[in-house]
N, C-alpha and C positions, 0 to 999 in steps of 0.2 A: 504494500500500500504506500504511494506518495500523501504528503500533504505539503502546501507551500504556503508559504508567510512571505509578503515584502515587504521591510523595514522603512524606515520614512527616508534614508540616505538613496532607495534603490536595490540594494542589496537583498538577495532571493534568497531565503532560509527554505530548505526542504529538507523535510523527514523522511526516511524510507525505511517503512517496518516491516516485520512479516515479510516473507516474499512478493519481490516483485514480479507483475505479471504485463504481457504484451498491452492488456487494455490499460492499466496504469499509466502506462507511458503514452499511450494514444490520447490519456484523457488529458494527460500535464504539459503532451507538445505543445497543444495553440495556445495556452494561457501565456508559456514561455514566450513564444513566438510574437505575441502582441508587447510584452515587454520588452524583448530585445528589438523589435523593430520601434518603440518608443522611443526609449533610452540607450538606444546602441549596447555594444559589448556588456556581458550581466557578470555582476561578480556572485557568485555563490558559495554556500555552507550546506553542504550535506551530509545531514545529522545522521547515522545510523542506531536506532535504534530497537532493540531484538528483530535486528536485520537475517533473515533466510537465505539472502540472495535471491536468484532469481529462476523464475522456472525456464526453460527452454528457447520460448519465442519473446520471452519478457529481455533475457540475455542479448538475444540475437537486435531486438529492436532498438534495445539502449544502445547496442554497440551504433546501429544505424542512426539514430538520433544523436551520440557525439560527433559521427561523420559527417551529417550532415548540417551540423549546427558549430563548426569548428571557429568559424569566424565571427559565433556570436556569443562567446565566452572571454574573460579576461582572464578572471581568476576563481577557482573552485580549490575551496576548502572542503576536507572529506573529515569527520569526527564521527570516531567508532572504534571499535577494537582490532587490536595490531593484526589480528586473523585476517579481516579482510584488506587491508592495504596492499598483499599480495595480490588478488585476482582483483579486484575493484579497482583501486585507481593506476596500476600498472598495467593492466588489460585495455584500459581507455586510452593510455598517452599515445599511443600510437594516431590515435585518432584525435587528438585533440593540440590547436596550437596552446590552447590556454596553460598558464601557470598553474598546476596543480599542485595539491601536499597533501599527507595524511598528517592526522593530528591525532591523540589519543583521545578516547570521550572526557579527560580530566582538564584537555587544556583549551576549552569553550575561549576562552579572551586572549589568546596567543590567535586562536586562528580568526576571532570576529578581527580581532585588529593588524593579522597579514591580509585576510581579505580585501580591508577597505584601505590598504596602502597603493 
């Protein structure tokens, strides 16, 4: 499951619990897509928590939604457990120009404030 939050700076807070699934992401693309064609390049925090990962075609569409959304990213912060930094945010960089990082879920204000640098 996605939920998203945008902060009064701009900046896109998403949660992603339970496993993600293909329509999750079907549902969070256009909301994305109206903000980053608003405000240009989005900076993002994505909070994992009691993260699943993701089932099969949910995997396959994120991967297609970072490819296709490369130039509409700055900076994503990823906060969760050290578990997933290996498939999660190394699995994406390929696909994405943006400044990525994993953060542990303890250091919430090391990553709001590389985000918003």
């Amino acid at each position: 499951m996605l939920s998203m939050h945008i902060a009064d700076d701009g900046a896109m807070n998403l949660k992603a619990s339970g496993r993600v699934t293909k329509k999750d992401i079907n549902e969070f693309e256009p909301e994305f897509d109206r903000i980053a064609a608003k405000d240009g390049p989005v900076r993002m925090i994505i909070e994992l928590e009691d993260f699943k990962g993701w089932d099969f075609e949910g995997f396959w569409r994120d991967l297609k939604f970072d490819a296709r959304h490369q130039d509409d990213l700055e900076r994503v912060a990823v906060l969760g457990d050290k578990s997933w930094e290996e498939l999660g945010v190394k699995a994406s960089d390929p696909f994405l120009k943006a400044n990525m990082r994993f953060f542990d879920r303890d250091e919430r204000e090391a990553a709001e404030k590389w985000v918003r640098q």
